[in-house]
C-alpha positions as CSV (number, residue, x, y, z in Angstrom):
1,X,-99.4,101.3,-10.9
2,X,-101.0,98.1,-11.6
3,X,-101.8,98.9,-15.1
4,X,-102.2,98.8,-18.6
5,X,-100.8,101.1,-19.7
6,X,-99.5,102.3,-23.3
7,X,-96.7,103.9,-25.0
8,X,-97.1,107.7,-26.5
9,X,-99.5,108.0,-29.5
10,X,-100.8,104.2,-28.7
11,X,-103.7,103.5,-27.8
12,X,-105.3,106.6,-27.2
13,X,-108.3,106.9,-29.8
14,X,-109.7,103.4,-28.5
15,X,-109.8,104.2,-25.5
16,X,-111.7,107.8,-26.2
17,X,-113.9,105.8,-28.3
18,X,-114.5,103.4,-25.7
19,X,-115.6,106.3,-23.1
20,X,-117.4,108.2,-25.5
21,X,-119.8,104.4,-26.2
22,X,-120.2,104.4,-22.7
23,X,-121.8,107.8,-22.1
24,X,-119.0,109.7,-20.6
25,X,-118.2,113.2,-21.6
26,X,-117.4,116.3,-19.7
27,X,-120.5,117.5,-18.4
28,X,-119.1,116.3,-14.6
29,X,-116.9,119.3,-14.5
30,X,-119.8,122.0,-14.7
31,X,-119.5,124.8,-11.8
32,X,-122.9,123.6,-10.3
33,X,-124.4,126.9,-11.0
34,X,-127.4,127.7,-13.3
35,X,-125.2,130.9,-14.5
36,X,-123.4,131.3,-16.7
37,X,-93.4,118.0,-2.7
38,X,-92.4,114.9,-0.5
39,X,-93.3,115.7,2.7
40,X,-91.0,118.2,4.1
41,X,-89.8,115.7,7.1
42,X,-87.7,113.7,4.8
43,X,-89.5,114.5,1.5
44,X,-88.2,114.8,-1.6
45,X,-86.0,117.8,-1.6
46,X,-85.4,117.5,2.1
47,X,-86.4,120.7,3.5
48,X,-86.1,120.9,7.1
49,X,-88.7,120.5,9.0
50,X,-89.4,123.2,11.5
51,X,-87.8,126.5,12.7
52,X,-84.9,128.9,10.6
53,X,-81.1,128.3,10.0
54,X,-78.9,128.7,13.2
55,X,-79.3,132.6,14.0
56,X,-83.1,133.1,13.6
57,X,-82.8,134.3,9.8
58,X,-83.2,132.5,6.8
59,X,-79.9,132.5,5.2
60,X,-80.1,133.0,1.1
61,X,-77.5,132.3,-1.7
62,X,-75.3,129.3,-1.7
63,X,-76.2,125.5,-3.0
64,X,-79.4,125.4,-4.2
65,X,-78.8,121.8,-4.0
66,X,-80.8,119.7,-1.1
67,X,-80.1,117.5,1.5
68,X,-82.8,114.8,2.9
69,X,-83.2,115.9,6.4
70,X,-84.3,113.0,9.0
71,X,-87.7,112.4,9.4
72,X,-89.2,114.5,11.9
73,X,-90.0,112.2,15.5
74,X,-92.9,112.3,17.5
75,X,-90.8,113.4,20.5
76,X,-89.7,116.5,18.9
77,X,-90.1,118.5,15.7
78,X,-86.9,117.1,13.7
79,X,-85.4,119.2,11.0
80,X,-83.5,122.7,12.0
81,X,-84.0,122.0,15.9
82,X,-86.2,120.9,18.7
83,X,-89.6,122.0,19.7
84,X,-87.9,124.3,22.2
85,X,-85.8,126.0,19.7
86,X,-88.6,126.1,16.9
87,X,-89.7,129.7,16.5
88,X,-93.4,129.9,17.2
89,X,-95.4,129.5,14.0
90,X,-98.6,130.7,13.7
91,X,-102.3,130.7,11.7
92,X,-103.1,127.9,9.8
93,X,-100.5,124.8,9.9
94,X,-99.5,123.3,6.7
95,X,-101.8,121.3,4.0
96,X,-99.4,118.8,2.4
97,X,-99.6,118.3,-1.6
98,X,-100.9,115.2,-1.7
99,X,-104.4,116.6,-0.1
100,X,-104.9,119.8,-2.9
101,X,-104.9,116.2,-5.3
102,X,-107.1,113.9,-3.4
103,X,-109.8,117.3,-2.2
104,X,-109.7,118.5,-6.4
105,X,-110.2,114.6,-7.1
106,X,-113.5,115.1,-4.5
107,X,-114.6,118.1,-5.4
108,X,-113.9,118.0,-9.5
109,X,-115.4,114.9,-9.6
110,X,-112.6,113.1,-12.0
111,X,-113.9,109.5,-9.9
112,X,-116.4,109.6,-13.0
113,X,-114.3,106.8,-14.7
114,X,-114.5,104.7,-11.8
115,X,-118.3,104.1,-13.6
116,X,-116.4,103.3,-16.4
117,X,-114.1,101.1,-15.2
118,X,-115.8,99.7,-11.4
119,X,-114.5,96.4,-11.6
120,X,-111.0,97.4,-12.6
121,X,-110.5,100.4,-10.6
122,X,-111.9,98.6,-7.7
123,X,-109.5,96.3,-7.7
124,X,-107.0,98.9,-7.8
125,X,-108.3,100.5,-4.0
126,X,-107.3,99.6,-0.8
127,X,-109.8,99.3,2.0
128,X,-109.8,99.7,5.8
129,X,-112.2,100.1,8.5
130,X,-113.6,103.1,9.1
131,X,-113.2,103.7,12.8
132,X,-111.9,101.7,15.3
133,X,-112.9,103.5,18.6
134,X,-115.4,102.3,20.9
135,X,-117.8,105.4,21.1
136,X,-120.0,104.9,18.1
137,X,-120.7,107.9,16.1
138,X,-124.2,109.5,16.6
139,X,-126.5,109.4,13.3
140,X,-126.8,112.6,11.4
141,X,-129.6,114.9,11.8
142,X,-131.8,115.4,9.2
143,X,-133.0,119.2,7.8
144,X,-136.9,119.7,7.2
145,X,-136.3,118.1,3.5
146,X,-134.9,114.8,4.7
147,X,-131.1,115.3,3.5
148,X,-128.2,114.8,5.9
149,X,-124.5,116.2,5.0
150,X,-121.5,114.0,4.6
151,X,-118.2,114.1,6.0
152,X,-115.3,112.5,4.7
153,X,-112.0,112.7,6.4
154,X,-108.5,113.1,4.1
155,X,-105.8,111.8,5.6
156,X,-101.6,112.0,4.2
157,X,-100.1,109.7,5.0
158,X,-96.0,109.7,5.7
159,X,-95.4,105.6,5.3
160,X,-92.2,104.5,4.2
161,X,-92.9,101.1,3.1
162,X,-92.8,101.2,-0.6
163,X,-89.9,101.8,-2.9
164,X,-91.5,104.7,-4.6
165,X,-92.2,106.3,-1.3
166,X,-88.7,106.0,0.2
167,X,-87.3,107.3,-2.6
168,X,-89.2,110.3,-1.9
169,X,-89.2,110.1,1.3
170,X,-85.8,110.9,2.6
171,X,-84.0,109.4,5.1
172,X,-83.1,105.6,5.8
173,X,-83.7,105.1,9.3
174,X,-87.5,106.5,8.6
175,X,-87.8,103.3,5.9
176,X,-91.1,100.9,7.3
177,X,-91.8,102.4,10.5
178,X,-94.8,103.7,11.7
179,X,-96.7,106.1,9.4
180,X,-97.9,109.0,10.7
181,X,-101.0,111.4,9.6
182,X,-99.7,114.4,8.9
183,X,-102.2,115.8,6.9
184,X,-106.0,115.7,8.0
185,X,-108.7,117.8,6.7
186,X,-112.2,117.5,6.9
187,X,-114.3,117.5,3.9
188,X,-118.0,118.4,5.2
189,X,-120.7,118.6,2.4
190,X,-124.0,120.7,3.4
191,X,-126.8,118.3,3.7
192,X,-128.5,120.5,0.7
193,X,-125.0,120.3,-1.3
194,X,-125.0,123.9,-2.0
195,X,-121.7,124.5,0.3
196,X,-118.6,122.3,1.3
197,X,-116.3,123.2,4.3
198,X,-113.0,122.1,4.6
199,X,-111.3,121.9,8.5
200,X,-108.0,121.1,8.6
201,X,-106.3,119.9,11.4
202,X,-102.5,121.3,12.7
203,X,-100.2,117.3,12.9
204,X,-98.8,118.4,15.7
205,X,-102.3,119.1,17.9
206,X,-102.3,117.5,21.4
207,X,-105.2,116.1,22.0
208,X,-106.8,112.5,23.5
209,X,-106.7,109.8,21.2
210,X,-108.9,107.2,22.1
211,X,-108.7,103.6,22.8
212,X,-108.3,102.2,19.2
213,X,-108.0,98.2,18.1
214,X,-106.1,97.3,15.1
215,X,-108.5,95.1,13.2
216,X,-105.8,92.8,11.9
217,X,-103.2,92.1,14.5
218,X,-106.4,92.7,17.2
219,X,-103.4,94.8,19.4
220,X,-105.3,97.2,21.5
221,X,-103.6,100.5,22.4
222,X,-105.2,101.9,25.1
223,X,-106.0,105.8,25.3
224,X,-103.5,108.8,25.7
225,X,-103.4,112.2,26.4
226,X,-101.5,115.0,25.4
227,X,-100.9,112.9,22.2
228,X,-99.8,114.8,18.8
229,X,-102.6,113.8,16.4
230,X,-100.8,112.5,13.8
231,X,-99.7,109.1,16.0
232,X,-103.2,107.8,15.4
233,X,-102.2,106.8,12.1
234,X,-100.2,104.0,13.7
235,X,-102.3,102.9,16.3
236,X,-104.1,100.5,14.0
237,X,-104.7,102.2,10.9
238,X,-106.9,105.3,9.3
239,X,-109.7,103.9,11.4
240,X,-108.0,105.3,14.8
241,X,-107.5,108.7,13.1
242,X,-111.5,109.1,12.5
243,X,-112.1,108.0,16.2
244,X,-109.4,110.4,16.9
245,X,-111.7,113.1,15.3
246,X,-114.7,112.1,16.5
247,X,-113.5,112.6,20.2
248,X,-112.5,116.2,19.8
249,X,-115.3,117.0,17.5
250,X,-118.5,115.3,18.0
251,X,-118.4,115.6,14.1
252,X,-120.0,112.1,12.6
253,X,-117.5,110.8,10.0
254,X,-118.9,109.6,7.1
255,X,-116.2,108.1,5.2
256,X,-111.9,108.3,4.5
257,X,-109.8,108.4,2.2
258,X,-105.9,108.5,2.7
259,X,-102.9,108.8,0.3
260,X,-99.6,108.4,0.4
261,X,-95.9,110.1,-1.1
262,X,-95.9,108.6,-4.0
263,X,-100.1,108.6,-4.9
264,X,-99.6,112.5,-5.4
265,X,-96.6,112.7,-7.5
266,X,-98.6,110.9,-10.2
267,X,-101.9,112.5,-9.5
268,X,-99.9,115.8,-9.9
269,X,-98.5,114.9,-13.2
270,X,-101.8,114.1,-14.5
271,X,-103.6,116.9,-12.8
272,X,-101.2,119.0,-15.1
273,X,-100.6,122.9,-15.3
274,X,-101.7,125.0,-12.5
275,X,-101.6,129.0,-12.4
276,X,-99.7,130.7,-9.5
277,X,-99.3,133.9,-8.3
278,X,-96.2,135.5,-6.7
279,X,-95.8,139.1,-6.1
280,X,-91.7,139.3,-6.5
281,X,-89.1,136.6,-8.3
282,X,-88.6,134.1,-6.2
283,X,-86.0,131.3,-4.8
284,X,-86.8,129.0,-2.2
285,X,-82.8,128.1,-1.1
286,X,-80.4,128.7,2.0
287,X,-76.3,128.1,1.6
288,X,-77.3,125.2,3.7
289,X,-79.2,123.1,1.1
290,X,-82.7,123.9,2.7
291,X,-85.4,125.7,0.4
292,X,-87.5,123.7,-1.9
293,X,-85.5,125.0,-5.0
294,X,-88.8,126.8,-6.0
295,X,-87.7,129.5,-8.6
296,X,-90.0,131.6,-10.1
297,X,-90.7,135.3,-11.9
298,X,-92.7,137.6,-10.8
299,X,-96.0,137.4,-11.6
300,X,-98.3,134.1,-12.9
301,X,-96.5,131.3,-13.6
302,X,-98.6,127.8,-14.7
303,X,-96.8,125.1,-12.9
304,X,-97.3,121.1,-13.0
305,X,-95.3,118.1,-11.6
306,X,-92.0,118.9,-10.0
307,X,-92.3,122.2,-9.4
308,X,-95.7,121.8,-8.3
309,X,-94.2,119.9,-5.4
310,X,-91.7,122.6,-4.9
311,X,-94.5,125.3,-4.4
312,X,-96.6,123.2,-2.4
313,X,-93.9,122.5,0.3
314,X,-92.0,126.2,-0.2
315,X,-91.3,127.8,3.4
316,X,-88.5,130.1,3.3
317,X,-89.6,132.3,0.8
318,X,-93.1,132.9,1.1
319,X,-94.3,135.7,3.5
320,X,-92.0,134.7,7.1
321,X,-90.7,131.6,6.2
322,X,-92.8,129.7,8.6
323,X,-95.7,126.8,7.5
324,X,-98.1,130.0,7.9
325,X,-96.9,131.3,4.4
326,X,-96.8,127.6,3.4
327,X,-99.8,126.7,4.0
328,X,-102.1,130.1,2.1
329,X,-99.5,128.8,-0.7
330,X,-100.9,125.6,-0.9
331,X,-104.6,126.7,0.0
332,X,-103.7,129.0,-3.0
333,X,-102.6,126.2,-5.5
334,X,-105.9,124.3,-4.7
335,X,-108.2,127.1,-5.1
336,X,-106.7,127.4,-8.8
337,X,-106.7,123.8,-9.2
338,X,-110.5,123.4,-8.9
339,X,-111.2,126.6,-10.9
340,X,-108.5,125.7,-13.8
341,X,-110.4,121.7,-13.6
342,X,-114.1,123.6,-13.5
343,X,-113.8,125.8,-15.6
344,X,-113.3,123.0,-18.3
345,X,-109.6,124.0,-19.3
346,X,-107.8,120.4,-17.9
347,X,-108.8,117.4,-17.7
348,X,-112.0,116.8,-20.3
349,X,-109.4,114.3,-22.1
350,X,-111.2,110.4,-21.7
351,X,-107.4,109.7,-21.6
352,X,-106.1,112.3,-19.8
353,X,-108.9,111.3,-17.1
354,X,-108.4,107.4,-16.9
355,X,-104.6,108.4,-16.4
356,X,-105.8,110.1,-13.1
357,X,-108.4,107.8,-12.4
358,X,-105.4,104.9,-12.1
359,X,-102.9,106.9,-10.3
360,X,-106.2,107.9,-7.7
361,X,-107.1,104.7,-7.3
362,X,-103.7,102.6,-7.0
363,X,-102.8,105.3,-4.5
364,X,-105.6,105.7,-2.4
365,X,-107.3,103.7,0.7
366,X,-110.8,104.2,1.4
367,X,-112.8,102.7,4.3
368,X,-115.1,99.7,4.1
369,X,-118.3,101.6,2.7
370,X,-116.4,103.1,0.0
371,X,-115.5,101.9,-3.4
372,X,-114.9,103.1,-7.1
373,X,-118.8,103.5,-7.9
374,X,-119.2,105.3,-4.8
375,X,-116.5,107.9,-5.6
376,X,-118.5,108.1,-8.6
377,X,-121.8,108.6,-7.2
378,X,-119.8,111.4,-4.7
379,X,-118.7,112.9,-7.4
380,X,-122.4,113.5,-8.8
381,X,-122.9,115.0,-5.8
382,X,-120.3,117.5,-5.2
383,X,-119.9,118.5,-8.7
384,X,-123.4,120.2,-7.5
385,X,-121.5,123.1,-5.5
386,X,-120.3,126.2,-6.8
387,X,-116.6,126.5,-6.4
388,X,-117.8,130.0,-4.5
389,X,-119.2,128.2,-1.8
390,X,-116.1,126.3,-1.0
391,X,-114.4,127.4,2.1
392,X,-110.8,125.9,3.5
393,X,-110.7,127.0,7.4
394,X,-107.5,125.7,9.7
395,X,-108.6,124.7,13.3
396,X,-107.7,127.8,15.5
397,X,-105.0,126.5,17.7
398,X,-102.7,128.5,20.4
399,X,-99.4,127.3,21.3
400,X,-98.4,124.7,24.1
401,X,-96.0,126.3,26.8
402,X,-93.7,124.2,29.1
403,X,-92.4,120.8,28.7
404,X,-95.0,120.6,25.2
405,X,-93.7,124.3,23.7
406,X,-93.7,124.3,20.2
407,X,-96.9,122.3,20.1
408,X,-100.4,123.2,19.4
409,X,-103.7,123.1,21.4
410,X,-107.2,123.8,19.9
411,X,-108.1,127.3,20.9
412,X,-110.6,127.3,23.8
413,X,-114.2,128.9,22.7
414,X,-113.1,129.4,18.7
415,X,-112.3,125.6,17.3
416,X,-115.7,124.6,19.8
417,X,-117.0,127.2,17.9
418,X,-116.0,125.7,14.3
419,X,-116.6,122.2,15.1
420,X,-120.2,123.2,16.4
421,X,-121.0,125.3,13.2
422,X,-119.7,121.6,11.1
423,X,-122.2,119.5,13.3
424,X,-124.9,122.2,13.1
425,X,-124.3,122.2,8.9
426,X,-124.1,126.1,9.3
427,X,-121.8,127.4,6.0
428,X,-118.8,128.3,6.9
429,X,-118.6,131.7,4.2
430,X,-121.4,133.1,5.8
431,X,-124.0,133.1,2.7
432,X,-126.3,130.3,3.9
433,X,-129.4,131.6,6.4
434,X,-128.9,130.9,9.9
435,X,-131.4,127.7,10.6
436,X,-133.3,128.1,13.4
437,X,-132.5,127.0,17.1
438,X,-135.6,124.4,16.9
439,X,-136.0,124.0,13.1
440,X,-136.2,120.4,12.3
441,X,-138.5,117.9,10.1
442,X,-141.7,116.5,11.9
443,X,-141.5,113.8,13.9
444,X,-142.5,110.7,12.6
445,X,-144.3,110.2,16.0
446,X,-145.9,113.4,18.0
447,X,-144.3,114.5,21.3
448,X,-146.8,112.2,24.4
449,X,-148.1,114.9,27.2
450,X,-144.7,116.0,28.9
451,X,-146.1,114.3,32.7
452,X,-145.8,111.1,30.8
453,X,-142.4,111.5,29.1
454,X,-139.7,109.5,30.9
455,X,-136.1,111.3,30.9
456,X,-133.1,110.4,32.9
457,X,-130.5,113.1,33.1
458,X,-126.4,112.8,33.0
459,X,-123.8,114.6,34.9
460,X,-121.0,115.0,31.9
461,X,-119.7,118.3,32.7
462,X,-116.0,117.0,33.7
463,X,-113.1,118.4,31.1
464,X,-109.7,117.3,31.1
465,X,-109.2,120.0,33.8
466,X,-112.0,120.3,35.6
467,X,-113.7,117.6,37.2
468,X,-118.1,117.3,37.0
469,X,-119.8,120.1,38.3
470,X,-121.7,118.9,41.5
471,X,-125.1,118.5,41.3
472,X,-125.5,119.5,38.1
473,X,-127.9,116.6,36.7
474,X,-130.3,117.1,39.8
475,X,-130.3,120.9,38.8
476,X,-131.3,120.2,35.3
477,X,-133.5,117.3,36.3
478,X,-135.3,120.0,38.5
479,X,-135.9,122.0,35.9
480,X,-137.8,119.6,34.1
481,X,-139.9,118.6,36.7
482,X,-140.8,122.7,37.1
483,X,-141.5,122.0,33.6
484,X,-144.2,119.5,34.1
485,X,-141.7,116.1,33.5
486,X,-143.4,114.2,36.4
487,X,-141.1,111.4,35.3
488,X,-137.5,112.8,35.0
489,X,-134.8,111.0,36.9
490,X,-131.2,110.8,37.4
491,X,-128.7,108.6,36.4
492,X,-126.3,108.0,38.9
493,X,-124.0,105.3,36.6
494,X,-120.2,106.1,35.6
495,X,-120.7,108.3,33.4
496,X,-117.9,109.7,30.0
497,X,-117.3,113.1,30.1
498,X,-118.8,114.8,27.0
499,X,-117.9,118.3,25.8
500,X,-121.8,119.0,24.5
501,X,-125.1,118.5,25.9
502,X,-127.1,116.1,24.2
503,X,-130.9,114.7,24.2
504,X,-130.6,110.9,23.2
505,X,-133.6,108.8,21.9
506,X,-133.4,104.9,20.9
507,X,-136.2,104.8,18.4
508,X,-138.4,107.4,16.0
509,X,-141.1,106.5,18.2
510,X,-139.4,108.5,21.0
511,X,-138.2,111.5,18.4
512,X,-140.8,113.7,19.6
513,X,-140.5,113.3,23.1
514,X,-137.0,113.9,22.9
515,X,-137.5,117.3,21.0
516,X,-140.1,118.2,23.9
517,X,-137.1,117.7,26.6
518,X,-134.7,119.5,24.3
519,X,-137.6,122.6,23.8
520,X,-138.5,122.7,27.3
521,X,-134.7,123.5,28.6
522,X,-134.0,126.0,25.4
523,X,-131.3,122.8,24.0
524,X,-131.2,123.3,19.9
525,X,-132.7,120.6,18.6
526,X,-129.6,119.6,16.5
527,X,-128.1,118.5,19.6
528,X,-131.1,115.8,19.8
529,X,-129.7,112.6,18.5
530,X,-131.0,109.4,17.9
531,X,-128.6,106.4,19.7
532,X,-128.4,102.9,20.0
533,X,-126.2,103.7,23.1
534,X,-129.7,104.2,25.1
535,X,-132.7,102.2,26.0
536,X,-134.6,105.6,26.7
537,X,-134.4,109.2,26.6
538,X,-131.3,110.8,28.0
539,X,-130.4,113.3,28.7
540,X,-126.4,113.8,29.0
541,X,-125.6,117.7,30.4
542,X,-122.1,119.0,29.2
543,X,-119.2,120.9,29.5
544,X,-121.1,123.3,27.6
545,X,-123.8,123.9,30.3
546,X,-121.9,123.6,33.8
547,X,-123.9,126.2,35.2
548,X,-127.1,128.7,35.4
549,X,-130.8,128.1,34.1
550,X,-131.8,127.2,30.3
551,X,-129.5,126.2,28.1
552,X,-127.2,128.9,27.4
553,X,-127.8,130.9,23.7
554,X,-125.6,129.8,21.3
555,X,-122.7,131.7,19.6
556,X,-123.8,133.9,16.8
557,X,-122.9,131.7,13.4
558,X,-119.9,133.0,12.5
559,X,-116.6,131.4,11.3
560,X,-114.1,132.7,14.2
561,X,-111.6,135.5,12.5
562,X,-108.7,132.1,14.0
563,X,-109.5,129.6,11.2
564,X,-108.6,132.3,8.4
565,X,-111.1,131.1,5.9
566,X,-110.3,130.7,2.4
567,X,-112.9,131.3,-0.2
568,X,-112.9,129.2,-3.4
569,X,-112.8,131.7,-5.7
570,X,-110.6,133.6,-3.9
571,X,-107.3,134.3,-6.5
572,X,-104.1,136.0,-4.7
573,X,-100.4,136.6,-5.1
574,X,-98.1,135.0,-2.4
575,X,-95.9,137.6,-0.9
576,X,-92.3,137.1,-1.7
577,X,-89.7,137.4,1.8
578,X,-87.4,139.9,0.3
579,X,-84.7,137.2,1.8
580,X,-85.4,135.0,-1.5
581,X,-86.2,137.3,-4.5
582,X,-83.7,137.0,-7.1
């Protein structure tokens, strides 16, 4: 771990003593409120990766013992058999282990002994760039107080390319080859810090990826389609992954952090005990050495370091045997993570915390803007929201047919509808006010009469399917001359498809104009953006607004019924499949 560290019994009361001269006690860990596994591709334990034993039915009994299945490829799904054999699975995808430590590190706070020990722990991180696309990421928009929210993307990481991570992570011919992401969620942070929003992301999505550089061997790999989301991770670094995002989303990324295998097994062991609910005994084996060896009574069990792990990646054995069951497992442990850490019961140790603070650290890579006082600083921050007003939400996603069955697509109208909600910093449970449509601060600089405003207007309505709707920037452009915009124009240049209308401005001085164009064709004025990308107002029309008058109303705010939202404080008992009860 890179270091010092001491045997049981030593050193323990100087270092308490050392925290307690510096300031530090427990306080971090307050509610906010004025109230009172390896990988399962080749992981440790080798369950398989996707669909049941040969048959269609989990098979019970036999060897509890397991067997290190090959890594699963990114040309099909690995483990029990091929994306065409998989059984469908369905709901939310699966949420690694590694991410319920790194999101309880977040939101708990624990990176208050990176204050403590800056210089050290610093030393401890890795750092890489934080995107390497070529679309730069829009600023964020303010709300009427001035506060932006923050976004930071939490990326798993499969590498093979340590000793402690092959030994967990299974099978030889997987050893140093390309990592992959396959765990990405979305930490988004309300720009008044009274909500966070988690999104997680399904590895096996097929999306675009976009044209990413890797910023130390400067290989360029040019864009693809119909891509599963976790190969971004190897087409340069963590960096491609958030420009992988971005292009989907429209979501600004503020920052990332990514662990790997072996990062959570320690974090886990200093996390410590964890209450968990299941409604029947259970015991996650087949008689063909699959199963995570999970076996527990009925009931609530407090679990910590192996069999943490073997909870976190249980399948067979928890409600159909498929990641769906998996994953509300895991989203499960999490939830009573950050209650058992908030409501002061782990973790208020100096020692206990600087153990976690070194595992964190040594295991974790953060982008460029990022460091150890930062995470502290974040932490200061977060620690602000109730654990109520945390939400974890899975993209909706439908199934791939044809030559990509087995796969996932984002759900058309539903994940728009999530990612839009993110970017508009509407709460995800539902208990924030809806802001209004045109709510926003006051320009530094007052809108100029419209005649005088200069606007040229975009044709961006292509998709991946359809190509741009014709006409469609002189229609618009129309309308604003009806509108009194003497001096709207067109621009005719090759333009990139966008999936959102959008007013850009270069400068403040041009805010106000830019909110008159957006007013004037009914656009919210969270879709105005400032840009560096433009010398003037633009306006870029959508795939959002292919056809008709105004803009069209948006959606009601409401988290689509698809992204089966998880409240924080949310306790439950995972239903047993009577298959495994013992």
């Amino acid at each position: 771990m890179g270091r010092n560290s001491s045997t049981p019994g030593e050193g323990t009361r100087p270092r308490v003593r050392e925290a307690e001269q510096l300031g530090w006690d427990d306080s971090l860990y307050s509610d906010g409120e004025s109230d009172g596994e390896a990988e399962e591709s080749g992981g440790a334990g080798g369950e398989p990766d996707g669909g049941t034993p040969e048959g269609g039915k989990p098979e019970p009994g036999g060897s509890d013992g397991s067997v290190p299945a090959p890594r699963r490829s990114t040309e099909g799904d690995g483990g029990a058999g091929s994306p065409s054999t998989r059984p469908p699975k369905k709901g939310k995808r699966r949420v690694l282990r590694w991410v319920a430590s790194v999101l309880a590190l977040l939101i708990l706070g624990t990176g208050a002994t990176g204050y403590l020990y800056y210089q050290h722990l610093n030393h401890n991180i890795k750092k890489e760039k934080l995107t390497l696309g070529d679309k730069k990421m829009v600023e964020h928009k303010a709300n009427a107080a001035g506060q932006t929210p923050l976004n930071i993307l939490i990326i798993g990481s499969d590498a093979r390319d340590t000793e402690a991570n092959q030994k967990l992570g299974g099978a030889k011919e997987t050893f140093n080859g390309l990592p992959l992401a396959d765990v990405q969620m979305l930490l988004h942070v309300s720009a008044d810090r009274s909500n966070i929003s988690v999104v997680s992301m399904p590895r096996d999505t097929l999306l675009k990826i976009p044209k990413c550089t890797d910023p130390k061997t400067h290989e360029v790999y040019e864009a693809t389609t119909d891509t599963m989301t976790n190969e971004s991770l190897g087409r340069g670094g963590p960096g491609c992954t958030v420009a992988t995002w971005y292009e989907l989303t429209g979501i600004t990324i503020d920052h990332f952090m990514m662990i790997d295998f072996s990062g959570v097994v320690s974090m886990a062991d200093a996390v410590g005990g964890v209450p968990v609910c299941v409604d029947a005994n259970v015991y996650s084996h087949t008689s063909k050495g699959a199963g995570s060896g999970l076996r527990l009574k009925k009931g609530t069990t407090s679990i910590k370091g192996e069999q943490a792990l073997q909870w976190l990646r249980t399948r067979y054995g928890f409600e159909d045997n498929t990641d769906l069951g998996r994953e509300e497992a895991q989203h499960q442990y999490l939830n009573s993570m950050v209650r058992e850490l908030r409501q002061g019961t782990k973790l208020t140790d100096p020692g206990k915390l600087m153990d976690l603070a070194e595992a964190a650290t040594s295991a974790i890579t953060l982008d460029t803007g990022l460091d150890a006082k930062g995470l502290y600083d974040l932490a200061g921050e977060l620690k602000r929201v109730p654990t109520k007003r945390i939400t974890m939400t899975t993209m909706p996603n439908v199934y791939a047919t044809g030559a990509n069955a087995g796969r996932v697509l984002p759900k058309p109208g539903d994940a728009e509808q999530l990612f839009r909600m993110v970017r508009d910093d509407v709460a995800l449970d539902g208990k924030a006010s809806k802001p209004s449509p045109t709510a926003s601060p006051t320009p530094t600089d007052p809108s100029a009469p419209v005649g005088e405003i200069a606007v040229t207007v975009r044709n961006a309505t292509a998709t991946d399917t359809q190509g741009p709707a014709s006409g469609r920037a002189g229609d618009v452009r129309d309308q604003l001359k009806d509108a009194g915009f003497a001096l709207a124009g067109l621009d005719s240049s090759d333009i990139a498809p966008s999936a959102r209308t959008s007013v850009l401005y270069p400068s403040a001085e041009l805010e106000g104009d830019a909110q008159a164009v957006a007013k004037a064709l009914g656009i919210p004025v969270s879709l105005v953006k400032k840009s560096t990308d433009v010398s003037g107002i633009s306006l870029a029309v959508g795939a959002d607004w292919r056809d008709g008058g105004s803009y069209p109303a948006a959606q009601d705010d409401k988290t689509p019924d698809s992204a089966q939202a998880l409240g924080g404080d949310e306790e439950a008992c995972m239903h047993v499949n009577p298959d495994f009860t013992w």
